[in-house]
CHARMM internal coordinates of N, CA and C (Angstrom, degrees):
IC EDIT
DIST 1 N 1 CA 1.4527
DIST 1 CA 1 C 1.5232
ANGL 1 N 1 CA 1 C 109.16
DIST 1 C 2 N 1.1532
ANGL 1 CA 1 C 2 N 123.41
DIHE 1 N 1 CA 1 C 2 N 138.88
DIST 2 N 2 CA 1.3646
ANGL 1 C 2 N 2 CA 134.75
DIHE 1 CA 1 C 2 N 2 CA -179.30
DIST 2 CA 2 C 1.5711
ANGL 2 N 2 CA 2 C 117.31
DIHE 1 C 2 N 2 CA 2 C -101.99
DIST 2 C 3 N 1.2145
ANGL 2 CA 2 C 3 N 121.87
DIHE 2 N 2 CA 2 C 3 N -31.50
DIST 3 N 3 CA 1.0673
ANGL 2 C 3 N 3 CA 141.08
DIHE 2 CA 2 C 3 N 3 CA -155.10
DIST 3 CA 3 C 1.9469
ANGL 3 N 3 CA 3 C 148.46
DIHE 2 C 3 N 3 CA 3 C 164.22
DIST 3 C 4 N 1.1918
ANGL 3 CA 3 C 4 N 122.31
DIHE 3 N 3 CA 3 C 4 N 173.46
DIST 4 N 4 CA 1.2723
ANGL 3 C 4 N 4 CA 99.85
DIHE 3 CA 3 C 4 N 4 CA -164.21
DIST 4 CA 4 C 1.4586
ANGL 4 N 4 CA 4 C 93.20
DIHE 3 C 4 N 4 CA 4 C -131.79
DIST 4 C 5 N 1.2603
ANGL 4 CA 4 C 5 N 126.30
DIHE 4 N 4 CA 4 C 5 N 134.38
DIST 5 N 5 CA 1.6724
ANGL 4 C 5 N 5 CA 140.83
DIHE 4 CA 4 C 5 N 5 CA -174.34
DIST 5 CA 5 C 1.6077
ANGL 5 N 5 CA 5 C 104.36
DIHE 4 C 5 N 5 CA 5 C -90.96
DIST 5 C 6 N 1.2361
ANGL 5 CA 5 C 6 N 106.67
DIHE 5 N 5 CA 5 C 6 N 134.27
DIST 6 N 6 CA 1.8731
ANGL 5 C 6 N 6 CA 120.05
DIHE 5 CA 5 C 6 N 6 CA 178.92
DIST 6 CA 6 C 1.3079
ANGL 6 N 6 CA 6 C 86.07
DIHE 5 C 6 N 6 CA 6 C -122.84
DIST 6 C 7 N 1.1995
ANGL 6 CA 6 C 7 N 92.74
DIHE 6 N 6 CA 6 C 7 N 130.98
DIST 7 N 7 CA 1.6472
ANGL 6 C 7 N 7 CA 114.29
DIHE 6 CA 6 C 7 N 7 CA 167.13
DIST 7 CA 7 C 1.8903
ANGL 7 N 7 CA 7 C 121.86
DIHE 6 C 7 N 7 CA 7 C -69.75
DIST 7 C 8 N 1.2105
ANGL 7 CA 7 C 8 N 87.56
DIHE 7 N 7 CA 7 C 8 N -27.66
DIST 8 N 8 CA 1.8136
ANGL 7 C 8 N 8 CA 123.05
DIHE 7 CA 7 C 8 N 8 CA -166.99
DIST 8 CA 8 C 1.5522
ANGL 8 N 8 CA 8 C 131.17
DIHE 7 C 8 N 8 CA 8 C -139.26
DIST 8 C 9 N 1.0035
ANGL 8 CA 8 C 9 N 112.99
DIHE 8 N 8 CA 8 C 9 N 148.83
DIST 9 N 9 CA 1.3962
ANGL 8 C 9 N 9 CA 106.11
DIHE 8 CA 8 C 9 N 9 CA 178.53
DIST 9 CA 9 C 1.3303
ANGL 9 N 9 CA 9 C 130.26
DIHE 8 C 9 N 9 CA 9 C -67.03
DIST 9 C 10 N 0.7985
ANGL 9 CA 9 C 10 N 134.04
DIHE 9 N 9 CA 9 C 10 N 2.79
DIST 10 N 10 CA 1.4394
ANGL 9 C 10 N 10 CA 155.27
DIHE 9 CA 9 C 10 N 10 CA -178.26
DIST 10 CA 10 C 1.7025
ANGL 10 N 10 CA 10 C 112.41
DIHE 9 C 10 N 10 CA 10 C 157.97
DIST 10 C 11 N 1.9882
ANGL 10 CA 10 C 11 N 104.20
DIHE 10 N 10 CA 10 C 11 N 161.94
DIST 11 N 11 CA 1.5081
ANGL 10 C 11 N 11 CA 91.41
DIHE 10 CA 10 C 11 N 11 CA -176.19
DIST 11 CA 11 C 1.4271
ANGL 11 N 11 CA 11 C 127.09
DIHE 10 C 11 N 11 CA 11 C -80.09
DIST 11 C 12 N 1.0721
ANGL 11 CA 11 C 12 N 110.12
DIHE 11 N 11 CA 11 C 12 N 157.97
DIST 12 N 12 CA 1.4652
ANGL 11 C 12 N 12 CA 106.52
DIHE 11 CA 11 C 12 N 12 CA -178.32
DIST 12 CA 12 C 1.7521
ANGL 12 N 12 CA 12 C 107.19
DIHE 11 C 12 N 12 CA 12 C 98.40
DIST 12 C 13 N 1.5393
ANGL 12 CA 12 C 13 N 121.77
DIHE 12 N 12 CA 12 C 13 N -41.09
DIST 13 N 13 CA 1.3865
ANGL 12 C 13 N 13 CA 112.91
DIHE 12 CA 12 C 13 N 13 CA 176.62
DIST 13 CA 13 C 1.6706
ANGL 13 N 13 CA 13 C 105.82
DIHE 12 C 13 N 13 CA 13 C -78.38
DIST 13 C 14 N 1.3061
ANGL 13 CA 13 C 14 N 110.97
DIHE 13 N 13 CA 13 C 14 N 150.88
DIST 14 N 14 CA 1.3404
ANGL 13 C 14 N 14 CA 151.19
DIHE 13 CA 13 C 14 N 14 CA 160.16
DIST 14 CA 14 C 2.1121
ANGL 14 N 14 CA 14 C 96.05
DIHE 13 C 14 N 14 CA 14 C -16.26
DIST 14 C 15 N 1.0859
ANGL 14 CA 14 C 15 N 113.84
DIHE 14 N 14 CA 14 C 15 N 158.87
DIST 15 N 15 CA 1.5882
ANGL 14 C 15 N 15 CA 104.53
DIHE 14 CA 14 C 15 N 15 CA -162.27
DIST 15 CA 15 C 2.1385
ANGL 15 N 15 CA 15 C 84.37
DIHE 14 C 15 N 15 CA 15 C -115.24
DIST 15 C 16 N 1.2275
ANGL 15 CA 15 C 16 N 100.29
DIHE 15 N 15 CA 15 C 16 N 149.20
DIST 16 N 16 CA 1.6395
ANGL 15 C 16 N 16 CA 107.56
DIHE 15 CA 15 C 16 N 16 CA 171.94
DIST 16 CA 16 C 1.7632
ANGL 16 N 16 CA 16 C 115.02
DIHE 15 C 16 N 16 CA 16 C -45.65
DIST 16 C 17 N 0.9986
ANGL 16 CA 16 C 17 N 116.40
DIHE 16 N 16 CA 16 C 17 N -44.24
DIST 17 N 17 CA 1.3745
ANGL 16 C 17 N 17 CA 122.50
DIHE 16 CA 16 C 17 N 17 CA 170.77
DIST 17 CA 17 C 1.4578
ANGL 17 N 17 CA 17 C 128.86
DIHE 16 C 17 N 17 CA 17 C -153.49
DIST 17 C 18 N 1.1593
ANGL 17 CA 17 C 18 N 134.21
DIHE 17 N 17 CA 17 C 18 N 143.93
DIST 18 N 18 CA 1.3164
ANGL 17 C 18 N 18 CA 142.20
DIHE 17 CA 17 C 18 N 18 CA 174.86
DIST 18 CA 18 C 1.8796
ANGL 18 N 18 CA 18 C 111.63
DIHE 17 C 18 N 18 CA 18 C -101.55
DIST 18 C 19 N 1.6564
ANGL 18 CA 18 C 19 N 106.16
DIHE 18 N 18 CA 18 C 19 N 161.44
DIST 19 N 19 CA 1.3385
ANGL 18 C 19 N 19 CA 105.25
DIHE 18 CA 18 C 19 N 19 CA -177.09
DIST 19 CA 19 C 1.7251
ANGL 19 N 19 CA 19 C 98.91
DIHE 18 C 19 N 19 CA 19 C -70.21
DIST 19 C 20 N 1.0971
ANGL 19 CA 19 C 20 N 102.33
DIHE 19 N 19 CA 19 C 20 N 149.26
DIST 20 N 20 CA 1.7013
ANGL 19 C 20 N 20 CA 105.39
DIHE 19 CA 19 C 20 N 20 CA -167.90
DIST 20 CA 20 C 1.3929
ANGL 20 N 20 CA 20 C 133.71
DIHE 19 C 20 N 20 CA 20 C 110.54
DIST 20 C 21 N 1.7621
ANGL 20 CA 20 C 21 N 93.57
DIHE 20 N 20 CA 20 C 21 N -39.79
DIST 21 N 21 CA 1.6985
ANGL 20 C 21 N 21 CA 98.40
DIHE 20 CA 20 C 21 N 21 CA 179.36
DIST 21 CA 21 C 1.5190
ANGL 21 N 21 CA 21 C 106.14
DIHE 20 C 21 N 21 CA 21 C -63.90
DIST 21 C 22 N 1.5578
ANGL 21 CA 21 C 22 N 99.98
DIHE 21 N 21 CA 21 C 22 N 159.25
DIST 22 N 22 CA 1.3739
ANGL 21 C 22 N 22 CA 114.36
DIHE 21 CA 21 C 22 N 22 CA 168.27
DIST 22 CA 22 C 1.6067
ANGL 22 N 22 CA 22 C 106.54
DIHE 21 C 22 N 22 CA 22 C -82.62
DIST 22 C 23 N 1.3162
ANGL 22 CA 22 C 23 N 151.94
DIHE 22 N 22 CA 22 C 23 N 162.91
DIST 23 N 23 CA 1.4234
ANGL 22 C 23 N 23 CA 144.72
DIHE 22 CA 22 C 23 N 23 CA -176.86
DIST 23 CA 23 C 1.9423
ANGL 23 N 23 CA 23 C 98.81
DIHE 22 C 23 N 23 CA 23 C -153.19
DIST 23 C 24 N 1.1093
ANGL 23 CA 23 C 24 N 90.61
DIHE 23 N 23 CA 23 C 24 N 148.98
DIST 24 N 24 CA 1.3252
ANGL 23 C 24 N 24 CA 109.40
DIHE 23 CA 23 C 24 N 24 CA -179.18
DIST 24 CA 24 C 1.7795
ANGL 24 N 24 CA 24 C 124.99
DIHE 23 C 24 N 24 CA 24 C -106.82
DIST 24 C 25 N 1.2739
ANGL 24 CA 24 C 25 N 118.90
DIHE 24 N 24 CA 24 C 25 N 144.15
DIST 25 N 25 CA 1.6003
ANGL 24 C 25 N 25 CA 107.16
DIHE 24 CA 24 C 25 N 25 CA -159.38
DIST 25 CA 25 C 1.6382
ANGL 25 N 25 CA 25 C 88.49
DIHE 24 C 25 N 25 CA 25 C -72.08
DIST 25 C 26 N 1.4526
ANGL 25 CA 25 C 26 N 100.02
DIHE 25 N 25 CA 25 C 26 N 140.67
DIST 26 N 26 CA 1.8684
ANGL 25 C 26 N 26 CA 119.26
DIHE 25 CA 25 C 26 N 26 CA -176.94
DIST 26 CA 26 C 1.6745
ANGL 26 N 26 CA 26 C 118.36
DIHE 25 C 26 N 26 CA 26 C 86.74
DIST 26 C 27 N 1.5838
ANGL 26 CA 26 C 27 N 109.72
DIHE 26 N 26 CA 26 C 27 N 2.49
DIST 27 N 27 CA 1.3937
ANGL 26 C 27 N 27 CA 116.72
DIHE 26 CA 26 C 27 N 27 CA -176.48
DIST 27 CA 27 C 1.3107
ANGL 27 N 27 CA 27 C 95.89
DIHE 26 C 27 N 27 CA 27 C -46.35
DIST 27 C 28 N 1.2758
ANGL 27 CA 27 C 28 N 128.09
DIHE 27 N 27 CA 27 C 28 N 167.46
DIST 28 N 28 CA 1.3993
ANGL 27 C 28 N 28 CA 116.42
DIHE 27 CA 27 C 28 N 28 CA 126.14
DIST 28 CA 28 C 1.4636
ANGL 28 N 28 CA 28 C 129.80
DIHE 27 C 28 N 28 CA 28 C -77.58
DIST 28 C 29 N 1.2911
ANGL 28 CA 28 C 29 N 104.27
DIHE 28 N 28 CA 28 C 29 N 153.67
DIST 29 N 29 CA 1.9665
ANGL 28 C 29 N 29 CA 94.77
DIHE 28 CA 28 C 29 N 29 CA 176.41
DIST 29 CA 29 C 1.3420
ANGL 29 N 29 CA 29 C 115.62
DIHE 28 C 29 N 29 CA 29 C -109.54
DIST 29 C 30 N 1.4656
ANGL 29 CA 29 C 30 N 98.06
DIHE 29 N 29 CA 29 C 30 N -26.08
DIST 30 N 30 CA 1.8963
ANGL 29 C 30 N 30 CA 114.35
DIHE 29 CA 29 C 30 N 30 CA -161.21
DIST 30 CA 30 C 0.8515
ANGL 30 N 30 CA 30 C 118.04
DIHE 29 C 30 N 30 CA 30 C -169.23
DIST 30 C 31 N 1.6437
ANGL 30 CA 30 C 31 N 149.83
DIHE 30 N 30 CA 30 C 31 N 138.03
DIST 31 N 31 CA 1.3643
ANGL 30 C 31 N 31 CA 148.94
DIHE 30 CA 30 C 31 N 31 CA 162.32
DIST 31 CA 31 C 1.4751
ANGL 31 N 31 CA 31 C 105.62
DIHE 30 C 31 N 31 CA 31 C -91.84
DIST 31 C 32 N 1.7667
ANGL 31 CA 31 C 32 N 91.43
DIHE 31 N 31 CA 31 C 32 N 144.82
DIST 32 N 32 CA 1.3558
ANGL 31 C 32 N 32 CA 92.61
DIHE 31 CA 31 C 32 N 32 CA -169.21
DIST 32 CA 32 C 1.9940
ANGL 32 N 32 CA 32 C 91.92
DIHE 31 C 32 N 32 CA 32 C -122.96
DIST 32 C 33 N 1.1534
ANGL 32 CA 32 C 33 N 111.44
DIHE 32 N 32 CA 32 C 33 N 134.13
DIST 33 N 33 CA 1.2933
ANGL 32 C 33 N 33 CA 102.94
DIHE 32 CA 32 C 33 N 33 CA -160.92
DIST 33 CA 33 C 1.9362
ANGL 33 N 33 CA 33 C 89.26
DIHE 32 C 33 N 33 CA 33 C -105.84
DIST 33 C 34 N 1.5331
ANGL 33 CA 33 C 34 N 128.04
DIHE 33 N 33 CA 33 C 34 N 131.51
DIST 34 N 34 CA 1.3564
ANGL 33 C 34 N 34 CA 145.79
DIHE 33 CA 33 C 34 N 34 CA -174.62
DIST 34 CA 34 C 1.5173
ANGL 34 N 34 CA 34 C 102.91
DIHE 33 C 34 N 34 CA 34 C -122.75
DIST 34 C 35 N 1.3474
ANGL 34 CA 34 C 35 N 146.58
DIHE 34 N 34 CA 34 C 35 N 125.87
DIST 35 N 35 CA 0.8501
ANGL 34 C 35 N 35 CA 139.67
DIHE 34 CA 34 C 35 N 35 CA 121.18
DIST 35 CA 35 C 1.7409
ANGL 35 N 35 CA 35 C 101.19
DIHE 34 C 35 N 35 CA 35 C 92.18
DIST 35 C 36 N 0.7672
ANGL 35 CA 35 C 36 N 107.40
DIHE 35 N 35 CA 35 C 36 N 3.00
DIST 36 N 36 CA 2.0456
ANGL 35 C 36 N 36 CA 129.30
DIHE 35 CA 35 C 36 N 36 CA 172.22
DIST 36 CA 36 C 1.6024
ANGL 36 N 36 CA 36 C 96.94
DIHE 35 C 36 N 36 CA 36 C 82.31
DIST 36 C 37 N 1.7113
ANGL 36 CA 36 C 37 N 110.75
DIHE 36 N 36 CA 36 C 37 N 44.24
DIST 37 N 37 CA 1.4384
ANGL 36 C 37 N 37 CA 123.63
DIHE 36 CA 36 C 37 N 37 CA 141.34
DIST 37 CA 37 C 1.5974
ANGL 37 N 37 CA 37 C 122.15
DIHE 36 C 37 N 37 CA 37 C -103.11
DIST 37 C 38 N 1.0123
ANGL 37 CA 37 C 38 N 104.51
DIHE 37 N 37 CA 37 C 38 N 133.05
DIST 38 N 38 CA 1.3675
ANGL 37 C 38 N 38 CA 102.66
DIHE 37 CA 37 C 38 N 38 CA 152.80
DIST 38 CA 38 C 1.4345
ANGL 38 N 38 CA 38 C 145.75
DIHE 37 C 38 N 38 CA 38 C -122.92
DIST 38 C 39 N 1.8216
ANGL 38 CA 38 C 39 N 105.71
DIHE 38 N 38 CA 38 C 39 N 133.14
DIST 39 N 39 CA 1.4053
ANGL 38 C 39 N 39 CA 128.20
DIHE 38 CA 38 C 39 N 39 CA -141.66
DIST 39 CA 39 C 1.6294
ANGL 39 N 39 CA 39 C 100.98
DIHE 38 C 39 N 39 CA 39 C -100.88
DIST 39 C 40 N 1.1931
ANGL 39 CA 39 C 40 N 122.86
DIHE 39 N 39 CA 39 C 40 N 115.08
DIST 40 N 40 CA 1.8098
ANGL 39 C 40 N 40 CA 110.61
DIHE 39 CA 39 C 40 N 40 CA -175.53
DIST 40 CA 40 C 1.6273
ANGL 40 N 40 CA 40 C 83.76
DIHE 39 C 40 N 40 CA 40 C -109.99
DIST 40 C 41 N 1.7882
ANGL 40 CA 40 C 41 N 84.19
DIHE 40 N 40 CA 40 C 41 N 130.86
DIST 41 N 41 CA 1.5423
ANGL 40 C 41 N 41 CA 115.72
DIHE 40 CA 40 C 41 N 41 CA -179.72
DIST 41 CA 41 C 1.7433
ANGL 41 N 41 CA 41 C 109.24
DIHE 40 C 41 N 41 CA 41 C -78.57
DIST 41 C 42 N 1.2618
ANGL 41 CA 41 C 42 N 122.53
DIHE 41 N 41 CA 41 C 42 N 109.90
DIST 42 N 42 CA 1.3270
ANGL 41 C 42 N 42 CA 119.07
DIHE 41 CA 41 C 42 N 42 CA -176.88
DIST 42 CA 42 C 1.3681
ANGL 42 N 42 CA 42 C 109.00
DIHE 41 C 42 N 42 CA 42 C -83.34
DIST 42 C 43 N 1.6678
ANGL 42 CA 42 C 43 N 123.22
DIHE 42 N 42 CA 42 C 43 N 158.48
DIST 43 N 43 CA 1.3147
ANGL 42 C 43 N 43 CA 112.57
DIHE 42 CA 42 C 43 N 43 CA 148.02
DIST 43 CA 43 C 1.6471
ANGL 43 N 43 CA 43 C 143.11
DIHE 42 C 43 N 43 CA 43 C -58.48
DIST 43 C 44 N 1.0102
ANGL 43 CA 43 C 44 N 103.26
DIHE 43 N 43 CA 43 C 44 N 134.44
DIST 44 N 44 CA 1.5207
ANGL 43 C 44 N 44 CA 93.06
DIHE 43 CA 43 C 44 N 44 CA 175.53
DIST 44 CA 44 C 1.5600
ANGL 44 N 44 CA 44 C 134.62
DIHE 43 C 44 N 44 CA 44 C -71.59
DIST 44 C 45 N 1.3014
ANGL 44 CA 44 C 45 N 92.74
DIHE 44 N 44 CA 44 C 45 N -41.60
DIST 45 N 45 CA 1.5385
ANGL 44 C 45 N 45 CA 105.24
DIHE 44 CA 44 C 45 N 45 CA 168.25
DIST 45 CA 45 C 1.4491
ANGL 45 N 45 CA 45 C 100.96
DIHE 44 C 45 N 45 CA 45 C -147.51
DIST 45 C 46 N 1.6928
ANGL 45 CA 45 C 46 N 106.36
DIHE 45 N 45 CA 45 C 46 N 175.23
DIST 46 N 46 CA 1.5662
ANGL 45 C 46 N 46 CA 112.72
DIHE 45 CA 45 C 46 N 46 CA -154.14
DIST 46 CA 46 C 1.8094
ANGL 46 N 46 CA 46 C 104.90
DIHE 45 C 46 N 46 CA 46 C -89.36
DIST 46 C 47 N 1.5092
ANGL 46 CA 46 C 47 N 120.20
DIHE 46 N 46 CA 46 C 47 N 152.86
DIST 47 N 47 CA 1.9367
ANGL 46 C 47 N 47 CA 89.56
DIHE 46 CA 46 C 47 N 47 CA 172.10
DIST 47 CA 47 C 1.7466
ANGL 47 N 47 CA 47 C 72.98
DIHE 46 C 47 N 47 CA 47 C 174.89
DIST 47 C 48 N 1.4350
ANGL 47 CA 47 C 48 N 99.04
DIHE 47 N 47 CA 47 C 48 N -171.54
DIST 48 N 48 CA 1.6040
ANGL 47 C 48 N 48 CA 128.56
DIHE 47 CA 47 C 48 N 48 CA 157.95
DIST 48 CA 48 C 1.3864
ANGL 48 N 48 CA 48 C 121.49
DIHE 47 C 48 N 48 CA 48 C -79.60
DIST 48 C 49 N 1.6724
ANGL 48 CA 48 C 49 N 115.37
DIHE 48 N 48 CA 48 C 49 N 119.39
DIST 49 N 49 CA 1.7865
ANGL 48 C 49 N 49 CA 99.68
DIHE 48 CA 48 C 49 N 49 CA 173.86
DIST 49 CA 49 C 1.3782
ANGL 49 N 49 CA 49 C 113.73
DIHE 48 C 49 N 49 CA 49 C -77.52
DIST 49 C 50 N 1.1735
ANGL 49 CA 49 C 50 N 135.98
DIHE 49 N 49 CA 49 C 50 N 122.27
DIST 50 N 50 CA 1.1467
ANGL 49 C 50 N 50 CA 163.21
DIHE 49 CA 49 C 50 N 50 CA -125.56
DIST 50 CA 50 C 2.0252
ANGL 50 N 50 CA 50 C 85.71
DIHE 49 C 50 N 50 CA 50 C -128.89
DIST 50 C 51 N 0.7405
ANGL 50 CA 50 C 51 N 107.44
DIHE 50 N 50 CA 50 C 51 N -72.13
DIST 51 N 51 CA 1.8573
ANGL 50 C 51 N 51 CA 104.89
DIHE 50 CA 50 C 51 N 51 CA -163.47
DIST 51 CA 51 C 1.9312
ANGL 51 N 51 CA 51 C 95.18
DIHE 50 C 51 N 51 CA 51 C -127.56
DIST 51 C 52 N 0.8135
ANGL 51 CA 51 C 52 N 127.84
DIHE 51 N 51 CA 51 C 52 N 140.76
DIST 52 N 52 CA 1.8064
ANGL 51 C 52 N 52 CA 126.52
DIHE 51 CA 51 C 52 N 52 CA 132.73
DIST 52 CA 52 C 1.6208
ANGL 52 N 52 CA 52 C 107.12
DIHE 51 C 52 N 52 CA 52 C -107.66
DIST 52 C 53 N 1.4611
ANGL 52 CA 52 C 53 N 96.06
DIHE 52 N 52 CA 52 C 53 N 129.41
DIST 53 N 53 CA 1.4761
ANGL 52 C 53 N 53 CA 122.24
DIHE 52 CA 52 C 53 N 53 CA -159.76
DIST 53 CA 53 C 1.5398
ANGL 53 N 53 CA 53 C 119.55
DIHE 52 C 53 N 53 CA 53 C -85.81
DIST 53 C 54 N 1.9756
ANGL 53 CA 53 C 54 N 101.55
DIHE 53 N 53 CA 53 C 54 N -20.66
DIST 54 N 54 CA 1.2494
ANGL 53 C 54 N 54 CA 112.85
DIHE 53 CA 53 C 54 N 54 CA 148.29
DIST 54 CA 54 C 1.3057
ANGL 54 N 54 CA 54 C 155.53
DIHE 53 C 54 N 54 CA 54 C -149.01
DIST 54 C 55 N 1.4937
ANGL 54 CA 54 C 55 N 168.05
DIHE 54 N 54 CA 54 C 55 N 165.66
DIST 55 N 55 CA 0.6495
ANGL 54 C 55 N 55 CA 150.95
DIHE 54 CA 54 C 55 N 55 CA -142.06
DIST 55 CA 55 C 1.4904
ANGL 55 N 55 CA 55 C 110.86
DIHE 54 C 55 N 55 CA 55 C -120.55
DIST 55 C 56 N 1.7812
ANGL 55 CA 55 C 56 N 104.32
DIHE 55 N 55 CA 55 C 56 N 166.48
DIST 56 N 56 CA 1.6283
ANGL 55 C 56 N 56 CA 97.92
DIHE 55 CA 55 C 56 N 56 CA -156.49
DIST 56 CA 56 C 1.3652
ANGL 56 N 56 CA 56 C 98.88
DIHE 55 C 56 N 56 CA 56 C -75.97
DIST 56 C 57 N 1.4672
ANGL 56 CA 56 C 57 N 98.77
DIHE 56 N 56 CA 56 C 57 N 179.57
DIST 57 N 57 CA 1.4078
ANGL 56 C 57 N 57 CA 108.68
DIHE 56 CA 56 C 57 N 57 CA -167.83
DIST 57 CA 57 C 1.6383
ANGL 57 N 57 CA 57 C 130.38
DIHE 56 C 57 N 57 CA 57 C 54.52
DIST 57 C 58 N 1.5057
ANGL 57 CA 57 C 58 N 94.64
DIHE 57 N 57 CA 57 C 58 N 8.92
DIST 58 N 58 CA 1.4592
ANGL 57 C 58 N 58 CA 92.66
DIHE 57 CA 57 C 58 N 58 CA 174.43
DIST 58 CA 58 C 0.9405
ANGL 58 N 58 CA 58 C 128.84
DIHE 57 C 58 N 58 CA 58 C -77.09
DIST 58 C 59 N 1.2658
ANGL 58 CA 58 C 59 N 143.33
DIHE 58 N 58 CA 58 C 59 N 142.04
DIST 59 N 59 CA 1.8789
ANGL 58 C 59 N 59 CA 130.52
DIHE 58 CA 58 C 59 N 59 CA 152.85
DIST 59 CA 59 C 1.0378
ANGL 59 N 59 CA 59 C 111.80
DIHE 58 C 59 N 59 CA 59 C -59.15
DIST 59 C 60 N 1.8664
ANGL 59 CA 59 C 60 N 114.31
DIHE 59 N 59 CA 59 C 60 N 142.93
DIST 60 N 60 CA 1.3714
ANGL 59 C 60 N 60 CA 122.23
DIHE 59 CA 59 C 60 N 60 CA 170.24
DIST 60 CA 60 C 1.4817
ANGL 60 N 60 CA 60 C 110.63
DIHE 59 C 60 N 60 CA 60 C -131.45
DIST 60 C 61 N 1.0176
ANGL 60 CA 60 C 61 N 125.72
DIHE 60 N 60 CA 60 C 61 N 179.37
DIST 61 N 61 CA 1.0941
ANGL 60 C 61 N 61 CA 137.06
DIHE 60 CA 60 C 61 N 61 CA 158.42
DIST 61 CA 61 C 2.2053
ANGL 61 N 61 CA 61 C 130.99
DIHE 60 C 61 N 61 CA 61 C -135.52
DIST 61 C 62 N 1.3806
ANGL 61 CA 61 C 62 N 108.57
DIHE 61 N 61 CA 61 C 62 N 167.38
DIST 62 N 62 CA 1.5829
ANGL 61 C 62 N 62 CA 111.70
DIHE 61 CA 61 C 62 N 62 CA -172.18
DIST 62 CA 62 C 1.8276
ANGL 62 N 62 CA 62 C 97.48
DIHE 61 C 62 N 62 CA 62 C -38.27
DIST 62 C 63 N 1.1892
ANGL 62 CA 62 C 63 N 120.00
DIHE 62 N 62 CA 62 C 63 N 146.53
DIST 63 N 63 CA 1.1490
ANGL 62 C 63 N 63 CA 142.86
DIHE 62 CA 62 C 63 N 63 CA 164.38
DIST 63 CA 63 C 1.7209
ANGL 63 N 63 CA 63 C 131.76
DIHE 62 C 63 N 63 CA 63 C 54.25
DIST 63 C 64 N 1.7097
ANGL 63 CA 63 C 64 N 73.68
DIHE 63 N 63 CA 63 C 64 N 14.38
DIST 64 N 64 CA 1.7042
ANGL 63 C 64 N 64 CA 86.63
DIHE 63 CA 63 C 64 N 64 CA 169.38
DIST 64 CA 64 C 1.7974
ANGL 64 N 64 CA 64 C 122.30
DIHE 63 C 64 N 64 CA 64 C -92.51
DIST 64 C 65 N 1.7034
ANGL 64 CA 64 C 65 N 98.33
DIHE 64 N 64 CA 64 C 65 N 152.25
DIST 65 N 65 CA 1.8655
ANGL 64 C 65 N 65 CA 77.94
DIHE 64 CA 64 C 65 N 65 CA -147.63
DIST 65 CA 65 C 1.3491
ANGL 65 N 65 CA 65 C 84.68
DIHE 64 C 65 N 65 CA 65 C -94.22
DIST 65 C 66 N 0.9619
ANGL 65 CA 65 C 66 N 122.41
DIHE 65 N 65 CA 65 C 66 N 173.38
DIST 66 N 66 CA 1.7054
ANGL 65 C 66 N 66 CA 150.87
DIHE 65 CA 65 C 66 N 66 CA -164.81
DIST 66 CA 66 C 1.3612
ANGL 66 N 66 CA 66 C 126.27
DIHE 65 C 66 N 66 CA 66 C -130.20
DIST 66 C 67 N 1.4265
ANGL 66 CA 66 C 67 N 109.91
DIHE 66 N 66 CA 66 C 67 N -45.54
DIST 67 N 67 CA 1.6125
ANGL 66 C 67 N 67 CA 92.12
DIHE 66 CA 66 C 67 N 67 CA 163.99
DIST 67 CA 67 C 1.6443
ANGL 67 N 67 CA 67 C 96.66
DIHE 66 C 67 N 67 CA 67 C -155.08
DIST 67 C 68 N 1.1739
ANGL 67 CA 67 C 68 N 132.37
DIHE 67 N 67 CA 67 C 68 N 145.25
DIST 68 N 68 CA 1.6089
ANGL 67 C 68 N 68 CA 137.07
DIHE 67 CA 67 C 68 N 68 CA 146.57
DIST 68 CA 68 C 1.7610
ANGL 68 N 68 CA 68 C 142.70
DIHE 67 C 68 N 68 CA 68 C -66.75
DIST 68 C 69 N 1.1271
ANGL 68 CA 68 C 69 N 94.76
DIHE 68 N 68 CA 68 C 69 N 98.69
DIST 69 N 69 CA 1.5635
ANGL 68 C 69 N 69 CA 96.79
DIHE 68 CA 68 C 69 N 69 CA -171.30
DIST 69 CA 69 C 1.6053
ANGL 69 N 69 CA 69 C 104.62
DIHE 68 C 69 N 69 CA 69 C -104.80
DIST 69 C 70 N 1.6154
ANGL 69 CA 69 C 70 N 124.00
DIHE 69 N 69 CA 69 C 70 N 124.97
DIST 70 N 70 CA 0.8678
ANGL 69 C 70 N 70 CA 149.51
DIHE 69 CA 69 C 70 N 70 CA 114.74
DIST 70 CA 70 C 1.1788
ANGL 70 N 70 CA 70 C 127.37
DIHE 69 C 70 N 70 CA 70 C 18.86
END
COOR INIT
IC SEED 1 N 1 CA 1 C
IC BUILD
């Protein structure tokens, strides 16, 4: 395990993006919390999120994808 994915900035607030939003290259999408850091996942390039692949509090690991943008 590498780490743990937040959907949001804390609980209860509003989540970085939903399927639908438009996103911008460097958005953030998700924090990924390592080692009691936390890592905010930027976009790579600009588009529609189309799917997020996982849910909060999940464990992830290196090269697993997380969400699809358009």
């Amino acid at each position: 395990m590498v780490g743990t994915v937040y959907l949001q900035a804390q609980p209860g607030s509003p989540p970085f993006v939903q399927v639908g939003d438009s996103v911008a290259v460097g958005q953030t999408l998700m924090i990924i919390e390592a080692m009691k850091t936390m890592n905010p996942v930027p976009a790579t390039k600009a588009g529609k999120v189309v799917e997020i692949l996982v849910d909060d509090a999940q464990p992830v690991e290196f090269g697993e994808p997380l969400v699809i943008i358009e």
